[in-house]
C-alpha positions as CSV (number, residue, x, y, z in Angstrom):
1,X,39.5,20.2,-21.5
2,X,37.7,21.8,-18.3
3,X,34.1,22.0,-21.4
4,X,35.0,18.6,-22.0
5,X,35.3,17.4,-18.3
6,X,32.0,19.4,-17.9
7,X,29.8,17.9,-20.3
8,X,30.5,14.5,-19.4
9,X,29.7,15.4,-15.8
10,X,26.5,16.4,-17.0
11,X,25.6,13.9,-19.6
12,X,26.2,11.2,-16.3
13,X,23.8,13.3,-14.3
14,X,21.3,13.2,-17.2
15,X,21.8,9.3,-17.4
16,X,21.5,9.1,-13.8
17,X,18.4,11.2,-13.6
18,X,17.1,9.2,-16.3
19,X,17.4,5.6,-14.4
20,X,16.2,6.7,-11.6
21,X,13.0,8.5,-13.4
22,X,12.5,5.3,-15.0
23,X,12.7,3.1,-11.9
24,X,11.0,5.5,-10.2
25,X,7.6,5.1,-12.4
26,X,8.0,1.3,-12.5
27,X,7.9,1.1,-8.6
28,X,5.4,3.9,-8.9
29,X,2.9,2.1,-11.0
30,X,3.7,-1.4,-10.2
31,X,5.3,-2.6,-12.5
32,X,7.9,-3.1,-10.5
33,X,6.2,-5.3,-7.6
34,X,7.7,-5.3,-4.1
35,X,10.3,-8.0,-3.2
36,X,11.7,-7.7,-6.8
37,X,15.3,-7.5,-7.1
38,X,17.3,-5.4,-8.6
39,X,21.1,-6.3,-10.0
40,X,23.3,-3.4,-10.6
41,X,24.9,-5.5,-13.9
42,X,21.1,-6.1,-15.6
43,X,20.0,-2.0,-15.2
44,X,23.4,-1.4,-16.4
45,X,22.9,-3.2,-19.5
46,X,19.3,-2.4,-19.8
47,X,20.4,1.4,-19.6
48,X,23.5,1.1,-21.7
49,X,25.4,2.9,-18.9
50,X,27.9,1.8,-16.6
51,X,27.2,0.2,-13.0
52,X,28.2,4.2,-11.7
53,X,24.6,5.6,-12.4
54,X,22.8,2.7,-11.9
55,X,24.5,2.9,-8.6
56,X,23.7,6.5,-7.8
57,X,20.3,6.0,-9.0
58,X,19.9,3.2,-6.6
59,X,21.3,4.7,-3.7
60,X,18.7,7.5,-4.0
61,X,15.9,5.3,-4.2
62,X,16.8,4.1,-1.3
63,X,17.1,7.5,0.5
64,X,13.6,7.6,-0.5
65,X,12.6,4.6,1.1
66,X,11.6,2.7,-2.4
67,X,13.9,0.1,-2.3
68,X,16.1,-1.8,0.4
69,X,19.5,-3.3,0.7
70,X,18.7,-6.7,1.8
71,X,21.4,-9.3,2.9
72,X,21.8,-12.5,0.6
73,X,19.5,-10.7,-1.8
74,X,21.2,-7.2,-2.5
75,X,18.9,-4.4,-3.7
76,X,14.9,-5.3,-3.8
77,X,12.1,-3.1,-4.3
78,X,10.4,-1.6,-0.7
79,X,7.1,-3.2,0.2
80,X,4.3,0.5,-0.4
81,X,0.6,-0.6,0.2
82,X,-1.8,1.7,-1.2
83,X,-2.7,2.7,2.1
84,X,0.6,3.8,3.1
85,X,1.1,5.6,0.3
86,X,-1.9,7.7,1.8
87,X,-1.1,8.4,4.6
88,X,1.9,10.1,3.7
89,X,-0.3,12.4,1.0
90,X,-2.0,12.7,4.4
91,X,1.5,14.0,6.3
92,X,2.5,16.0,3.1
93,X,-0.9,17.9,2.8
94,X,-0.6,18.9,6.4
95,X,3.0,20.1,6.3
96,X,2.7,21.8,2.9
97,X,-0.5,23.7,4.2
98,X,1.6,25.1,7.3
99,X,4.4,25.9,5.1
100,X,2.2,28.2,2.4
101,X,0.4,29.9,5.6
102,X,3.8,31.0,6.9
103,X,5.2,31.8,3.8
104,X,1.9,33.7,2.9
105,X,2.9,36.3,5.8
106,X,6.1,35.9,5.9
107,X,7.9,35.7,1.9
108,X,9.8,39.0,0.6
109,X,8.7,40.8,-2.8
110,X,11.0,39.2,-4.7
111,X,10.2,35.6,-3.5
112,X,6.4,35.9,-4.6
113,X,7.4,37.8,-7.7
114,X,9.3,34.4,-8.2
115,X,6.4,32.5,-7.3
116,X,4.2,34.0,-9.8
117,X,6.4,33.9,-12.2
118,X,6.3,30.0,-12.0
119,X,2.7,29.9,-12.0
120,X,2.5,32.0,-15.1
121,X,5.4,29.9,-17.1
122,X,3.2,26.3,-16.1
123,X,0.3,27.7,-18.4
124,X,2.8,26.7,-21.3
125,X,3.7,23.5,-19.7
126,X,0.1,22.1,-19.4
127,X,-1.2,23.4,-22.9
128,X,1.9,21.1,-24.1
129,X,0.8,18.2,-21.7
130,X,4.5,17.6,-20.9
131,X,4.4,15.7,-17.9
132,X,8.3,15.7,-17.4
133,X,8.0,19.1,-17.3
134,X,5.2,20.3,-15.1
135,X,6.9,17.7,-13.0
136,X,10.0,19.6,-12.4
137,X,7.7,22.8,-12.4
138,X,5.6,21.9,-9.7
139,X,8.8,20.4,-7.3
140,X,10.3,24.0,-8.0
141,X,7.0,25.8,-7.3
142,X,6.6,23.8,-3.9
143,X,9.7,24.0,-2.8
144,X,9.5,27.9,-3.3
145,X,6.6,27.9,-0.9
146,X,8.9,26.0,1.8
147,X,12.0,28.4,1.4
148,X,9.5,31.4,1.7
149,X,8.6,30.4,5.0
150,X,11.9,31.4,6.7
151,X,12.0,28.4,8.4
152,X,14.6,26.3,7.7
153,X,14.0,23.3,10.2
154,X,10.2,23.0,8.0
155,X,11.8,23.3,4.3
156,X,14.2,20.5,5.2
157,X,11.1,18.4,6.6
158,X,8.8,19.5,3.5
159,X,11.3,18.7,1.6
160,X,12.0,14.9,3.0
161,X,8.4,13.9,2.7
162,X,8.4,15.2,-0.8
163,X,11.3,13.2,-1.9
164,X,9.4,10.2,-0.4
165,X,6.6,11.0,-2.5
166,X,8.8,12.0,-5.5
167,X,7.4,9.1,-7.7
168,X,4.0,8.8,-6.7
169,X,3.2,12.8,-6.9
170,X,4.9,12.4,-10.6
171,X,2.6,9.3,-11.4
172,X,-0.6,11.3,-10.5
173,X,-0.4,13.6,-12.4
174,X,-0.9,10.9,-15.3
175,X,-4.6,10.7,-14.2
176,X,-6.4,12.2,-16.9
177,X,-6.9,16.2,-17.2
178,X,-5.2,16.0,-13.6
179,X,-2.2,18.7,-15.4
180,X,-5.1,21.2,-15.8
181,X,-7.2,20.6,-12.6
182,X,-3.5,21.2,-11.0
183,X,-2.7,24.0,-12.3
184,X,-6.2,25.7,-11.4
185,X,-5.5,24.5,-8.2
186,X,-2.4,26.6,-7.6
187,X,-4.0,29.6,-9.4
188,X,-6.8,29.1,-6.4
189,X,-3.4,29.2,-3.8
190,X,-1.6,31.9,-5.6
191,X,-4.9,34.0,-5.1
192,X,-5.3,33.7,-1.5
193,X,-1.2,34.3,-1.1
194,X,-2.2,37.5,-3.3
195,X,-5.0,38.5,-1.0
196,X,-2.7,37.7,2.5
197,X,-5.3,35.2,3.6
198,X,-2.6,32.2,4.9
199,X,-5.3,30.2,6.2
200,X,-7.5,30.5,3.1
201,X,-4.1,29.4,1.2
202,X,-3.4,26.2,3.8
203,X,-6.9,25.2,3.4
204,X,-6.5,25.2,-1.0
205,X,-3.3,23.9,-0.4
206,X,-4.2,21.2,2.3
207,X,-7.2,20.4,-0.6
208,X,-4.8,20.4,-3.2
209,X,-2.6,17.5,-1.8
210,X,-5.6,15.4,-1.0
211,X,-6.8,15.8,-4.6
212,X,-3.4,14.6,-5.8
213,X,-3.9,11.9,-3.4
214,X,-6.8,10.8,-4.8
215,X,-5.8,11.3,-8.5
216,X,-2.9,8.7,-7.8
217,X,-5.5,6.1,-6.1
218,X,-7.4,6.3,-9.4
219,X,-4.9,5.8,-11.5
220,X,-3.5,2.6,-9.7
221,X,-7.0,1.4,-10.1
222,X,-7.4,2.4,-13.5
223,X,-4.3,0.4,-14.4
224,X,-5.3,-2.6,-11.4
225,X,-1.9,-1.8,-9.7
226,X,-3.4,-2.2,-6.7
């Protein structure tokens, strides 16, 4: 019973994970444009799941600042200029290049053996071109960087902005060959973390984020979602 009770625990998390994924991109890309409204009843049917994940799914969008809870008008999608959305690459490429100095002097054996052990498994990941998957890589390997800092009150803010930027740093990576210039990207971080230069590692990582930045400005272009 306990297997049982487990598996549909996870196949709700997988359903819920999947909503929001999906919502995530449509807002993301504009597909979903801002001011439109979304019921609980036509995701639900849409997704073939119950109200529950839609729910969940909607609750964290709104965490992340992509959708509102309006009065009269119940759930509606946030208002994200393109401009805003760049300013908080901006933000992230600031914080994330003080987090991978600290954590340059600062992370244990074991966390850069983790670390490189990422990097190394990703080379699988872009041959593949499995977006969903480098995805959840490169949340991972970030968030590594963060934790490896030893400073708590950072991770947690690190890891705020990047939940804003959830669905936009997953949409850029849509830009083509942007998987492979990533990658190389992190292989030119991991190589000053190697070499214990932290502010040769901030500056590629600082660069890094702006590239991203500019990756997802393309692809709204490319697709006039602008």
């Amino acid at each position: 019973m306990t297997g049982e009770l487990d598996d549909a625990a996870e196949d709700r998390e997988l359903l819920f994970d999947r909503i929001r994924n999906a919502l995530e991109n449509e807002i993301a890309t504009g597909k979903l444009e801002a001011g439109a409204a979304l019921d609980e009843q036509q995701l639900a049917d849409r997704f073939g799941a119950s109200r529950t994940p839609v729910r969940e799914a909607l609750r964290q969008l709104a965490a992340n600042g992509l959708v509102e809870v309006r009065a009269r008008r119940g759930v509606v999608v946030a208002r994200m200029t393109p401009e805003r959305i760049m300013d908080m690459f901006e933000t992230a490429a600031e914080i994330e290049a003080m987090c991978v100095r600290l954590a340059t002097y600062r992370m244990t054996p074991v966390e850069r053996s983790r670390l490189i052990e990422l990097h190394d498994a990703s080379e699988a990941i872009v041959k593949r071109g499995d977006f969903d998957g480098y995805d959840a890589f490169n949340r991972a390997f970030h968030e590594a960087i963060y934790h490896a800092t030893h400073n708590s009150f950072l991770a947690e803010q690190a890891i705020a902005i990047r939940n804003r930027l959830m669905a936009f740093r997953r949409t850029q990576l849509q830009q083509e060959q942007r998987l492979d210039r990533s990658r190389a990207e992190h292989e030119a971080i991991m190589q000053a973390i190697a070499e214990g230069d932290g502010e040769m590692a901030s500056r590629r990582m600082r660069a890094h984020m702006l590239n991203a930045a500019t990756a997802l400005r393309r692809f709204i272009e490319a697709n006039k979602l602008a």
